[in-house]
Structures are given as C-alpha cells and as structure tokens.
Backbone as ProteinMPNN parsed JSONL, in Angstrom:
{"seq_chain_A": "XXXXXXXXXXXXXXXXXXXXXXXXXXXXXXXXXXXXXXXXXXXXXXXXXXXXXXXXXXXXXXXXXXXXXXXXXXXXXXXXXXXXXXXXXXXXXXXXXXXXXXXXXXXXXXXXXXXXXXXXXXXXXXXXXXXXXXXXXXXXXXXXXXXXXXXXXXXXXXXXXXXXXXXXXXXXXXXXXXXXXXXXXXXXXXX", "coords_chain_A": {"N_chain_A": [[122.755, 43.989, 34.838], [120.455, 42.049, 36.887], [119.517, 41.459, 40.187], [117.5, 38.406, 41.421], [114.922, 38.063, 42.917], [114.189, 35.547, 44.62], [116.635, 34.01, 44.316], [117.972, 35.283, 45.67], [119.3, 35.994, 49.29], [119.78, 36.481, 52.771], [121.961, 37.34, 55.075], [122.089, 38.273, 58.774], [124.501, 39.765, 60.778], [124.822, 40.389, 63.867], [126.25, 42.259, 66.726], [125.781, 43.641, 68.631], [124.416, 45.26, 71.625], [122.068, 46.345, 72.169], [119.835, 45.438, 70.065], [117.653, 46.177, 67.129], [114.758, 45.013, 65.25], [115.038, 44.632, 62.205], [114.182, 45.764, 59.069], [112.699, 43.807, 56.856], [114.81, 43.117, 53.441], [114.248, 44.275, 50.595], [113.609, 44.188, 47.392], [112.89, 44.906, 43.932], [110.541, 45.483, 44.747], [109.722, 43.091, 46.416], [110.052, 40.252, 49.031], [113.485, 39.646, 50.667], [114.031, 36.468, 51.213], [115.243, 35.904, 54.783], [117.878, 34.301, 56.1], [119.645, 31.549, 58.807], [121.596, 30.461, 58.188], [124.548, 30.38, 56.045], [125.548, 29.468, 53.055], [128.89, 30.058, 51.798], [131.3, 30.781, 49.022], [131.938, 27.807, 50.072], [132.346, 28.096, 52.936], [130.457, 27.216, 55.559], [128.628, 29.89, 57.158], [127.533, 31.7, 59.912], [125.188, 33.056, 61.704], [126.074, 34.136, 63.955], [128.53, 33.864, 63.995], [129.404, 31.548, 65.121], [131.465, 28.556, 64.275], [130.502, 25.913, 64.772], [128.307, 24.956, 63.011], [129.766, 24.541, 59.896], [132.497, 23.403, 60.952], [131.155, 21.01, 61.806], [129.957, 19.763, 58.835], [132.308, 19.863, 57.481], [133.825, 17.651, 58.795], [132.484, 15.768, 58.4], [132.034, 15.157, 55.744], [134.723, 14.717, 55.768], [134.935, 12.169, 57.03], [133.855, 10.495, 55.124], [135.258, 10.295, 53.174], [137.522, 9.016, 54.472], [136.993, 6.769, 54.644], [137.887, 5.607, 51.711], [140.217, 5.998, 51.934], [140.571, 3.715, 53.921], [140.288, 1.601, 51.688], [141.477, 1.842, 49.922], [144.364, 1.44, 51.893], [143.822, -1.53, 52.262], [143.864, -2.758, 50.443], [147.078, -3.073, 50.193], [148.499, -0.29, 48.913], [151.107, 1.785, 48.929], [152.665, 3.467, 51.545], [153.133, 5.819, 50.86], [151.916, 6.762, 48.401], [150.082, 6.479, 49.845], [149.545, 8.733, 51.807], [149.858, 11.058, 49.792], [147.152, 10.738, 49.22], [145.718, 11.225, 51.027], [146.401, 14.016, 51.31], [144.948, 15.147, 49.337], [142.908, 14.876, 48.731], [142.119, 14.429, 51.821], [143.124, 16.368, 53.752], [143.075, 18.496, 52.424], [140.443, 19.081, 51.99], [139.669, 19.612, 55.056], [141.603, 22.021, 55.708], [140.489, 23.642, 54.359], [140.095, 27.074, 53.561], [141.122, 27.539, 56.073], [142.175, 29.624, 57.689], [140.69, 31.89, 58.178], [138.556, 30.131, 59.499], [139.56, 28.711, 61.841], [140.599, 29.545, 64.376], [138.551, 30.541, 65.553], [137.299, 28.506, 66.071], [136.05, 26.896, 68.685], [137.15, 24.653, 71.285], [136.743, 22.036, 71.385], [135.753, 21.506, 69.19], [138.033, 21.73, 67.511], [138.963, 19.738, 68.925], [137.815, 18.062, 67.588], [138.046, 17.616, 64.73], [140.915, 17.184, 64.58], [141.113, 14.88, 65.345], [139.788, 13.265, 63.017], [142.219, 13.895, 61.801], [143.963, 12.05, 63.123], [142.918, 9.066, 62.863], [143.423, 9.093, 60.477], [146.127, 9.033, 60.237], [146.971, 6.507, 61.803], [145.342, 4.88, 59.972], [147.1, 4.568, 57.229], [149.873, 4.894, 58.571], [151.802, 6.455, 59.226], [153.612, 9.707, 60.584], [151.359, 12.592, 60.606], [151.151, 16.305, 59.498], [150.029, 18.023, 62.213], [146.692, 20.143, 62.753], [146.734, 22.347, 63.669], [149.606, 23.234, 63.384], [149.643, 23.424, 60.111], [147.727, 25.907, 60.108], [148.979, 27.226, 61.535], [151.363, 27.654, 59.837], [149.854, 28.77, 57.142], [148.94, 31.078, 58.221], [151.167, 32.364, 58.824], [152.726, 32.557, 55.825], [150.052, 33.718, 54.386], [150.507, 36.453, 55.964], [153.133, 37.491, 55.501], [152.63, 37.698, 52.188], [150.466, 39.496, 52.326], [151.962, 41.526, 53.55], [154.28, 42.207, 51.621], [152.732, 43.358, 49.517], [151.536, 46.685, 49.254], [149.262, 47.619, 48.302], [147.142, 46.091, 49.712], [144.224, 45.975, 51.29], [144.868, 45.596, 53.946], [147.204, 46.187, 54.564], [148.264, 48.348, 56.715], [147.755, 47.064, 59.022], [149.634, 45.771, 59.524], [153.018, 46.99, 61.589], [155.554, 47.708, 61.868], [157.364, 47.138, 64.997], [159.575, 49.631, 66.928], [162.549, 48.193, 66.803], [162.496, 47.443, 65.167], [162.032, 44.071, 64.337], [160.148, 42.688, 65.185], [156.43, 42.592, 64.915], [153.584, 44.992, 65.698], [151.526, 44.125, 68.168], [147.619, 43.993, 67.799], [145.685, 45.962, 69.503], [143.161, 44.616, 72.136], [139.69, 43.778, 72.916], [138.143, 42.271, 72.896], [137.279, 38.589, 72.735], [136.789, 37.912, 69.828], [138.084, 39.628, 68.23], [140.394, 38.793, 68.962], [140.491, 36.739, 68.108], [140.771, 36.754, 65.723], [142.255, 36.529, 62.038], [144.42, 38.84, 61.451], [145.185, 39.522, 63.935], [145.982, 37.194, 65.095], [147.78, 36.358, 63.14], [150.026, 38.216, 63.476], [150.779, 37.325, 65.824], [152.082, 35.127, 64.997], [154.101, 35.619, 63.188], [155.198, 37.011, 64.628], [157.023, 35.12, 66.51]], "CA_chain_A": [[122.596, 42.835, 35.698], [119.375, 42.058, 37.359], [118.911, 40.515, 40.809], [116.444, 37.217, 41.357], [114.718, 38.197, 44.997], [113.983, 34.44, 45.172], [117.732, 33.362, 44.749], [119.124, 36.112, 47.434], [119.738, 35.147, 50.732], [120.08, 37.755, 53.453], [122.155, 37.202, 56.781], [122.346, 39.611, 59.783], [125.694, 39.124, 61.392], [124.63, 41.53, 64.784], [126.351, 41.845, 67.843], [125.201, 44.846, 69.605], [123.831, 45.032, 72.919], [120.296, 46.422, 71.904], [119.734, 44.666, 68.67], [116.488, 46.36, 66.835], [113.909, 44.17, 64.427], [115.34, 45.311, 60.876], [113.208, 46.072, 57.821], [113.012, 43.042, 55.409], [115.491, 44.008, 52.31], [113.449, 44.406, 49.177], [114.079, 44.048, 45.41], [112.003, 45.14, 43.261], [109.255, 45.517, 45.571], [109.809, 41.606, 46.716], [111.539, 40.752, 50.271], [114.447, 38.394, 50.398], [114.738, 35.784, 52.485], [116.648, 36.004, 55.953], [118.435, 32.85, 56.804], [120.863, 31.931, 60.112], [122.904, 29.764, 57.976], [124.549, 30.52, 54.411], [127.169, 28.996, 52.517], [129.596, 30.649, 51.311], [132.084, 29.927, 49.097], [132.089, 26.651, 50.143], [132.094, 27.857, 54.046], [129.166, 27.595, 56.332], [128.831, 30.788, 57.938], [125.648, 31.068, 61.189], [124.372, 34.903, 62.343], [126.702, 34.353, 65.276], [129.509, 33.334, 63.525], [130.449, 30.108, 65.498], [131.915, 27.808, 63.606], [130.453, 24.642, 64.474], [127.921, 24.009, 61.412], [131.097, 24.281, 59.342], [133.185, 22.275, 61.319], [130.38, 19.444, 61.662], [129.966, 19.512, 57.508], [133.719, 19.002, 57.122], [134.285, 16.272, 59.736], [131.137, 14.787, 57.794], [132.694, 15.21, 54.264], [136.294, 13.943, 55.635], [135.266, 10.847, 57.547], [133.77, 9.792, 53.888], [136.541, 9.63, 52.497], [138.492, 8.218, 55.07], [136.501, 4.97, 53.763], [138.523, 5.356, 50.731], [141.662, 5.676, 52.301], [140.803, 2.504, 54.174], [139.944, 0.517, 51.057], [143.209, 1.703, 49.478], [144.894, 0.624, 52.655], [143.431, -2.6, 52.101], [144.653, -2.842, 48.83], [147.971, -2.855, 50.184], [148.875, 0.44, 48.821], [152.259, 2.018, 49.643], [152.279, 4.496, 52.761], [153.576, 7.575, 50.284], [150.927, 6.75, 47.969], [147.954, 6.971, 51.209], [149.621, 10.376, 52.072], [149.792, 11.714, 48.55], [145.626, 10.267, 48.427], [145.488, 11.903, 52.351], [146.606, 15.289, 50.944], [145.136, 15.5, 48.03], [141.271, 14.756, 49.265], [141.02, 14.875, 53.005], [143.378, 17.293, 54.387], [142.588, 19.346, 51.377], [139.136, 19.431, 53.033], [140.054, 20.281, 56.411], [141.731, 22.99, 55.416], [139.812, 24.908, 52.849], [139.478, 28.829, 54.389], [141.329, 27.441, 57.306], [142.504, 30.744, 58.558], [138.795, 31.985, 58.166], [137.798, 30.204, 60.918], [140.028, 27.763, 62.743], [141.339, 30.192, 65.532], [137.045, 31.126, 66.227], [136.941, 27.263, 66.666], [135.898, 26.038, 70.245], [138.213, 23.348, 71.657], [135.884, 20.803, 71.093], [135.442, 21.37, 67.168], [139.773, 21.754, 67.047], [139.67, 18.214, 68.892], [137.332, 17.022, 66.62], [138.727, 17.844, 63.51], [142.076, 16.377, 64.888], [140.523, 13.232, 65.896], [140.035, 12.684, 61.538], [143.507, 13.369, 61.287], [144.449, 10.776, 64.124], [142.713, 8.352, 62.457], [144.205, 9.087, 58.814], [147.636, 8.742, 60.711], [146.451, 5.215, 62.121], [145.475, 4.434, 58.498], [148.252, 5.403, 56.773], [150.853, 4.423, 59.585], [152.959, 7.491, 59.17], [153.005, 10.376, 61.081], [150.593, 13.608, 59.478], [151.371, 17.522, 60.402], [148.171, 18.827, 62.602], [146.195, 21.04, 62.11], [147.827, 23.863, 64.323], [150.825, 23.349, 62.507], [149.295, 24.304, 58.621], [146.986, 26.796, 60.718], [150.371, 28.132, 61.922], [151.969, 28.486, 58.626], [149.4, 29.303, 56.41], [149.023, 32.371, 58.56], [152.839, 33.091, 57.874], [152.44, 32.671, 54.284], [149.367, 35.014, 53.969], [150.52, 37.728, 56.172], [153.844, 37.908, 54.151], [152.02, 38.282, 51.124], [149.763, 40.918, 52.667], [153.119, 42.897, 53.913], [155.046, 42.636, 50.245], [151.83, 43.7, 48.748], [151.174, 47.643, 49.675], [147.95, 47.984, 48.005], [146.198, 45.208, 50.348], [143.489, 46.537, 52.693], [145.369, 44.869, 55.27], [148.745, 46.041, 55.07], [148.47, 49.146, 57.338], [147.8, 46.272, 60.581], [151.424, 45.513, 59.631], [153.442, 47.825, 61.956], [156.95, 47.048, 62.749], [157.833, 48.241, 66.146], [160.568, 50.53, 66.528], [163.123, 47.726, 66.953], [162.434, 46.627, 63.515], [162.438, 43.017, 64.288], [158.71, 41.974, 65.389], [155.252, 43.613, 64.572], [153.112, 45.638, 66.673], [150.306, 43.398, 68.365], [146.511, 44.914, 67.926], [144.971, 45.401, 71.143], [141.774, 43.695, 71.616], [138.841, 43.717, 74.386], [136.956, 40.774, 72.739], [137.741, 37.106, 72.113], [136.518, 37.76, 68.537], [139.328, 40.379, 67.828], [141.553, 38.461, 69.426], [140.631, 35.066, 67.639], [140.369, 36.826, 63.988], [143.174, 36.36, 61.434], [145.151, 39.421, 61.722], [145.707, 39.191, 65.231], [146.749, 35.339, 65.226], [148.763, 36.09, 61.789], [151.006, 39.09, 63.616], [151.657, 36.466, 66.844], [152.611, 33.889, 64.04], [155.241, 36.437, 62.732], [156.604, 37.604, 66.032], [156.951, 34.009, 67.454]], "C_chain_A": [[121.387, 43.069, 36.602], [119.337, 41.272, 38.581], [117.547, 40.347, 40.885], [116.473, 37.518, 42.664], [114.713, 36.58, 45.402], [115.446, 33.603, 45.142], [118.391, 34.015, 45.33], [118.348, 35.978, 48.054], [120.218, 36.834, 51.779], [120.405, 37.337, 54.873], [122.59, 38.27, 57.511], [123.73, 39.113, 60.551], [125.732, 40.587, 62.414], [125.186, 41.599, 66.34], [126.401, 42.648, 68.843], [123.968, 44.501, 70.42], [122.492, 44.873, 72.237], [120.313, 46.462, 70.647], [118.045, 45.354, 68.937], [115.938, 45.243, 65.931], [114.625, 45.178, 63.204], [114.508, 45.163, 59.829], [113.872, 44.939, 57.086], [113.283, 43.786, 53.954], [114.212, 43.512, 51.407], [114.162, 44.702, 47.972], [113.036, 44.135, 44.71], [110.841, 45.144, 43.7], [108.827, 43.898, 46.176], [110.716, 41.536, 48.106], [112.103, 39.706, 49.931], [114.261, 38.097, 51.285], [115.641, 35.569, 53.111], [116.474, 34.378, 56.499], [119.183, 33.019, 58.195], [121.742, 31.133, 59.162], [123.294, 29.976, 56.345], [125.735, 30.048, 54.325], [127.692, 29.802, 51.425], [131.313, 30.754, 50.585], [132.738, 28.739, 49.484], [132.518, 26.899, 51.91], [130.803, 27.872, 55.081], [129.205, 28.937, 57.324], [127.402, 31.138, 58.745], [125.842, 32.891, 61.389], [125.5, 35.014, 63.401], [127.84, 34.149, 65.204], [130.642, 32.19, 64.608], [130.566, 29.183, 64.794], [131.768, 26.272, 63.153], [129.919, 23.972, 63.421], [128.802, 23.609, 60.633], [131.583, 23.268, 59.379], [132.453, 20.408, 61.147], [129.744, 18.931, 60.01], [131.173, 19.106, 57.007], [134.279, 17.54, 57.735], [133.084, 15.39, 58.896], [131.923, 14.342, 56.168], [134.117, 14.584, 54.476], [136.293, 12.43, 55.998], [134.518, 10.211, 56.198], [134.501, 9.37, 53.251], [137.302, 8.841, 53.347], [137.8, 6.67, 54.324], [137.615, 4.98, 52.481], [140.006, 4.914, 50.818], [141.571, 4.382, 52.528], [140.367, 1.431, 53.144], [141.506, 0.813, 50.004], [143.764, 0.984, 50.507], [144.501, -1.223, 52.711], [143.748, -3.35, 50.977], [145.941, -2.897, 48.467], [148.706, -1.939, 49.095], [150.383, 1.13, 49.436], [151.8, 3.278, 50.679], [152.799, 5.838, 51.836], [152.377, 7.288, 49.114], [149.284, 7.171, 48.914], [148.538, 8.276, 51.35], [149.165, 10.723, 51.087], [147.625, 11.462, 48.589], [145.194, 11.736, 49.638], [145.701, 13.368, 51.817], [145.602, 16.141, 49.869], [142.927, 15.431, 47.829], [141.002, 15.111, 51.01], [141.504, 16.172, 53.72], [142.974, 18.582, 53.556], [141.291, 20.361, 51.959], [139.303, 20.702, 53.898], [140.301, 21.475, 56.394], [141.353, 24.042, 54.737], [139.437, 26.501, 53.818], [139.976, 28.544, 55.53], [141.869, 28.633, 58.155], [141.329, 31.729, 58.703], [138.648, 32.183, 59.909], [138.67, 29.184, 62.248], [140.456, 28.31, 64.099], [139.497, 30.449, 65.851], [136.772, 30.065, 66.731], [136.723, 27.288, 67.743], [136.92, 24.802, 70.074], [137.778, 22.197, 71.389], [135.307, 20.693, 70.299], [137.157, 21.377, 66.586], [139.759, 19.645, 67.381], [138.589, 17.183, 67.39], [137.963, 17.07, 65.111], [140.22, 16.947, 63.543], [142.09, 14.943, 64.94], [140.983, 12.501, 64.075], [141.268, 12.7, 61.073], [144.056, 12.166, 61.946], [143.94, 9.594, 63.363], [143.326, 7.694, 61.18], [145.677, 8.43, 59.093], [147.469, 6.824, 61.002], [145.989, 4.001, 60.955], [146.672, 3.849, 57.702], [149.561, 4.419, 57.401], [152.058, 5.216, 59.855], [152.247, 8.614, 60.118], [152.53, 12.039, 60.078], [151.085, 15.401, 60.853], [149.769, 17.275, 60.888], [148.202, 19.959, 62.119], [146.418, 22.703, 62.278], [148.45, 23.991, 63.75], [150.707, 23.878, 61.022], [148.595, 25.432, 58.748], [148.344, 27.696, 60.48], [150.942, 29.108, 60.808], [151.426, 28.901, 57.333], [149.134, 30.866, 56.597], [150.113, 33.173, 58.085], [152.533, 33.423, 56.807], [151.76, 34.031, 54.077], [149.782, 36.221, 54.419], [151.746, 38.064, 55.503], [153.739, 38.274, 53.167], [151.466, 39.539, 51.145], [151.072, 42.13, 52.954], [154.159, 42.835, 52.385], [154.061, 43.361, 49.639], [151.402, 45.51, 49.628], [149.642, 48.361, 49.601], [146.917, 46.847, 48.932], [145.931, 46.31, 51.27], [143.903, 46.123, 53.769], [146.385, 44.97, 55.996], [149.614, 47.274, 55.884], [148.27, 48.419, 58.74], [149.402, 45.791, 60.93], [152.269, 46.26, 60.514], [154.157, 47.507, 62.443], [156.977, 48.046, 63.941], [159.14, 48.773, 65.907], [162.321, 49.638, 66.102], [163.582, 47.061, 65.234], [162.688, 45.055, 63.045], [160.566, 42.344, 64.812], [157.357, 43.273, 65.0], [154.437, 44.106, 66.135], [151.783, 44.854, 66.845], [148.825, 44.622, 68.343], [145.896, 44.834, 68.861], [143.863, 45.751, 70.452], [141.374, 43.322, 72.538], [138.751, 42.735, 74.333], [137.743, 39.395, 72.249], [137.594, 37.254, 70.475], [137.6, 38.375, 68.225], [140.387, 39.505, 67.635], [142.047, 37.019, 68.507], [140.979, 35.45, 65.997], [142.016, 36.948, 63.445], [144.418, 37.32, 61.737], [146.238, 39.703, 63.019], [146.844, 37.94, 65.494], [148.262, 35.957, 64.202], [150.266, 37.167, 62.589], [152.019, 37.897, 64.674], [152.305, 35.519, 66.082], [154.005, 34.074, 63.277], [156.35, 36.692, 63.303], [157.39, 36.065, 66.844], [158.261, 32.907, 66.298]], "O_chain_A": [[121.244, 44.192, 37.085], [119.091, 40.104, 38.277], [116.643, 41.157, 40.682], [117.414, 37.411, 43.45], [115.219, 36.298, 46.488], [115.52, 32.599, 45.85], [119.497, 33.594, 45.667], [117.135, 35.853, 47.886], [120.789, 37.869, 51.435], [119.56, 37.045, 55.72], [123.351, 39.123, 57.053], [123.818, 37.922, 60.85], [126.344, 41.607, 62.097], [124.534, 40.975, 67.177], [127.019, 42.4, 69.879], [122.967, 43.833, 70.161], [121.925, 43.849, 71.855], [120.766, 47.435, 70.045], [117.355, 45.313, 69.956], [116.774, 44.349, 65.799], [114.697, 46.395, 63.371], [114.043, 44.024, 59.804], [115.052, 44.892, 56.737], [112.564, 44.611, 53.389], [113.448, 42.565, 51.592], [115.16, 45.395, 47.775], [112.15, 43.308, 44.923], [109.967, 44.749, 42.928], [107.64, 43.615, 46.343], [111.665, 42.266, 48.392], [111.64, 38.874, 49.151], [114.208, 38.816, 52.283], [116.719, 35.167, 52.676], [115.597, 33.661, 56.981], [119.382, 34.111, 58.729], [122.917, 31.22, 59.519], [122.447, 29.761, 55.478], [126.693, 30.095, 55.096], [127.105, 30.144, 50.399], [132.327, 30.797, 51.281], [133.944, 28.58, 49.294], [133.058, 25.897, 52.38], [130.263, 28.974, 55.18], [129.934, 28.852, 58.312], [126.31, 30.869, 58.243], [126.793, 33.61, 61.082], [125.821, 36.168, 63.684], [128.471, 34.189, 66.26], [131.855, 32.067, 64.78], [129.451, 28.742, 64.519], [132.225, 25.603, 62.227], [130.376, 22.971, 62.869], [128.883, 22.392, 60.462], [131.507, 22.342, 58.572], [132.849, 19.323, 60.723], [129.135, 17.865, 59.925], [131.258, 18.167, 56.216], [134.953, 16.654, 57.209], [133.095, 14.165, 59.02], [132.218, 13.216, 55.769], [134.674, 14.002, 53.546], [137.113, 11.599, 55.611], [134.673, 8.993, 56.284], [134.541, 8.248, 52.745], [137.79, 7.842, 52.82], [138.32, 5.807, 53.617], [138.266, 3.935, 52.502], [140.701, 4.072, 50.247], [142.179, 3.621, 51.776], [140.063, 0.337, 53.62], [142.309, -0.007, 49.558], [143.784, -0.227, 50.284], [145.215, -1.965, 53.386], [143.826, -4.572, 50.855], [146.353, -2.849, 47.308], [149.484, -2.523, 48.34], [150.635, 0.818, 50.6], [150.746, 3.904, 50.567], [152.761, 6.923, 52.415], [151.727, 8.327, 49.236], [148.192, 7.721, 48.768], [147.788, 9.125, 50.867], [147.939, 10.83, 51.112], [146.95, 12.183, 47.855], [144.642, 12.8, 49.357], [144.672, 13.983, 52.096], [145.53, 17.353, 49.667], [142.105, 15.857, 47.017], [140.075, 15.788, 51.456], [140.708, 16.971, 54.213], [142.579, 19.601, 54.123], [141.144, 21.555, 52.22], [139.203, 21.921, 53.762], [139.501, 22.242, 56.93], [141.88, 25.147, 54.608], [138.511, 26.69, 54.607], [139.436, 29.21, 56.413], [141.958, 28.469, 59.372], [141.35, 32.365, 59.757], [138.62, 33.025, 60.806], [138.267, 29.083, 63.407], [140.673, 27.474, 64.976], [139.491, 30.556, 67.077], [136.09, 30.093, 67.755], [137.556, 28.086, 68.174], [137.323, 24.217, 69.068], [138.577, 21.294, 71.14], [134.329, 19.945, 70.281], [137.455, 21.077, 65.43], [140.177, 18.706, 66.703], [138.716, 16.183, 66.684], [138.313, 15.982, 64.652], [140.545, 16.171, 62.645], [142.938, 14.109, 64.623], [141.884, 11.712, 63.791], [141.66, 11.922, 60.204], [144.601, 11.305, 61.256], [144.924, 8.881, 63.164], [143.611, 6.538, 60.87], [146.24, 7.577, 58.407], [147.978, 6.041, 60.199], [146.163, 2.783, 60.973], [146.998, 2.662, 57.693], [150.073, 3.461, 56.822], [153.053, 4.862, 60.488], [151.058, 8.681, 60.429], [153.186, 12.489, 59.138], [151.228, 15.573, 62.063], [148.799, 16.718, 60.374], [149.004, 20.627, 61.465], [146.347, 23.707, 61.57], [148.295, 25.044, 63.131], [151.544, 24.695, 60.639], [148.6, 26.175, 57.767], [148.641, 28.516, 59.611], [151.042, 30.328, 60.684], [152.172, 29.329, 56.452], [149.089, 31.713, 55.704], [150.157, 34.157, 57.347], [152.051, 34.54, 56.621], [152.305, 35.09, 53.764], [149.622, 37.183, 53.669], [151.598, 39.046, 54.774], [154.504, 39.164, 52.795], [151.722, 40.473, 50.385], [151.053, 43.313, 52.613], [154.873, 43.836, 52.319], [154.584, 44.294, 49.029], [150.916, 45.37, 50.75], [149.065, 49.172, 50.325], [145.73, 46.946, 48.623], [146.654, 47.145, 51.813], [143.162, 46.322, 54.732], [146.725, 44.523, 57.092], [150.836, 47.418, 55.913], [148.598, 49.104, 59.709], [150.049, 45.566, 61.952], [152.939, 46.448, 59.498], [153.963, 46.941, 63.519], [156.736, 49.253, 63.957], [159.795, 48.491, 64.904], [163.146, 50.172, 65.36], [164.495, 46.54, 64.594], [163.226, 44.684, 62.002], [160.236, 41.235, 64.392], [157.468, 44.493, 64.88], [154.652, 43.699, 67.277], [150.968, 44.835, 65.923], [148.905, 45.784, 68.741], [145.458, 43.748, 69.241], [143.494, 46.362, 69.449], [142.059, 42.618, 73.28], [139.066, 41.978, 75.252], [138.69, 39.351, 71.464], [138.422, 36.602, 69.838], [138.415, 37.554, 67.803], [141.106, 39.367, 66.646], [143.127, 36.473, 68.28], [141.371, 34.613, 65.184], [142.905, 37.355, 64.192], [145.418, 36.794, 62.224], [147.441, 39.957, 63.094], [148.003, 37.859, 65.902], [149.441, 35.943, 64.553], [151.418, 36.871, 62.271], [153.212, 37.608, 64.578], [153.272, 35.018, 66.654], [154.779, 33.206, 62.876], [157.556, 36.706, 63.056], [158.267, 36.182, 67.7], [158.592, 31.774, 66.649]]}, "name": "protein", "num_of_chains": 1, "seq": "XXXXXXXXXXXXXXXXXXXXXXXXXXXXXXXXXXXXXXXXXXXXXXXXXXXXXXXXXXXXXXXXXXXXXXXXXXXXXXXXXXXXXXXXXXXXXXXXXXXXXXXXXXXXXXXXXXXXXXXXXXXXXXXXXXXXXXXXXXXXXXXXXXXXXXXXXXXXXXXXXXXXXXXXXXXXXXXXXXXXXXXXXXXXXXX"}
C-alpha cells in the first residue's frame, strides 16, 4: 500500500501551554497538507476540538429535511408515519457519533440542535425524546458493552467501587476530561 501526499490531510490537535512550530510531515519527499478542519467519518473535527463546525453542518443537513417532513405533513400523512420518516432521516442525523461529541457541545450548539427537534415535534404533533435523553442512553448502552467485553481498551476505566453497586468516577482537572465519554458514560451508570 502506497500513500498519495496530495490526498493526506494532516491535523494538529495541541493543547500545551508552549506549543512549538512542527516540521511539515513528508511522504516520499512531498509535505502534506495541514488543515484546521477534517472530516471524519462523517464528523467534522477543528484543531481545538470544539464542536461547533459539526454541529452547524448537522443543523444545516437536518433543517433540509425538515422541508420534507413538512410536505409529508401536508400530505396529510399519519403522525406514526412522520415519526417513523422523523427517525429514520433527521434524528438519525442528529445523532450520528453522538457520544463523540455532544457532552464537548457549548449550550448554545445543545439549544440549537434542540430547537430542530422542537420544530419536528410541532410538525409532527407528537411529543419526540431529546436529545439528552438518547445522549443519556446511548452512553448506557456503550459502556455496558465496553464492561461485558474484557478485551476493550476501555474496560480497565470500569472500576466498581468496593460496594459493588456503582463505578468509580475518574477524577478530572479539565472540562475536557470531564466532558469526554468515559467520564459522562460512568455518571450515566451510577445515576
């Protein structure tokens, strides 16, 4: 297998005090180009890893469809038919890698995101879980998986306390620690 210098992509993700200038990577005697923004797997991820490009590509990609919803709704469609459409295209969306990044969110990329469900609901005329709520239990889900599974890189953060009834929280200086999956997923367990 051969890498193409002109189709890699090179992001610095740096968050040390005294940040040096780093040597452009090379391939074959070629440098790659350094971006701030790459997609990845279908998430936007920035040098600084805040979340908003992301967020403002999905709220872009969901309120498109909402047009659809509202031309079904117009079409007098049944209200378990607009969910089933609502599920199945926009929340779909919303959610893709949602434990990724939804806890790094700012408050004012959570309300926005919410807002497209409020609307869907208003559509629709039923009421829709939020987005906390599949946040919530998708966390469950995965970290269950991660604790049946012994061979996951993940499943030594598991640590029942002695009581043998809740896990052992990871202490954590930084908001980033604190916001990243493992963290959230243990309070999601104990709670």
């Amino acid at each position: 297998m051969a890498l193409n210098p002109t189709k890699t992509k090179e992001i610095i993700v740096d968050f040390r005090r005294n940040t040096t200038e780093l040597a452009p990577l090379g391939i074959n005697g070629e440098c790659v180009e350094r971006v701030h923004t790459f997609k990845f797997l279908g998430v936007l991820i920035t040098i600084n890893l805040s979340w908003k490009d992301n967020t403002t590509a999905v709220i872009k990609k969901a309120q498109q469809r909402l047009h659809f919803l509202r031309v079904l709704r117009k079409n007098n469609l049944a209200p378990k038919l607009l969910v089933t459409f609502y599920r199945s295209t926009i929340e779909i969306l919303l959610t893709y890698c949602i434990t990724v990044w939804y806890a790094s969110c700012t408050e004012a990329d959570r309300m926005r995101l919410q807002r497209v469900v409020k609307a869907a609901q208003r559509i629709i005329g039923c009421p829709l879980p939020s987005l906390m709520d599949i946040y919530t239990s998708r966390c469950r889900s995965r970290a269950k998986h991660i604790i049946k599974d012994s061979s996951n890189p993940g499943f030594h953060l598991f640590n029942l306390l002695p009581s043998g009834r809740c896990y052992r929280c990871i202490t954590s200086k930084t908001d980033r620690l604190k916001d990243s999956f493992f963290t959230r997923a243990i309070i999601a367990l104990n709670t």
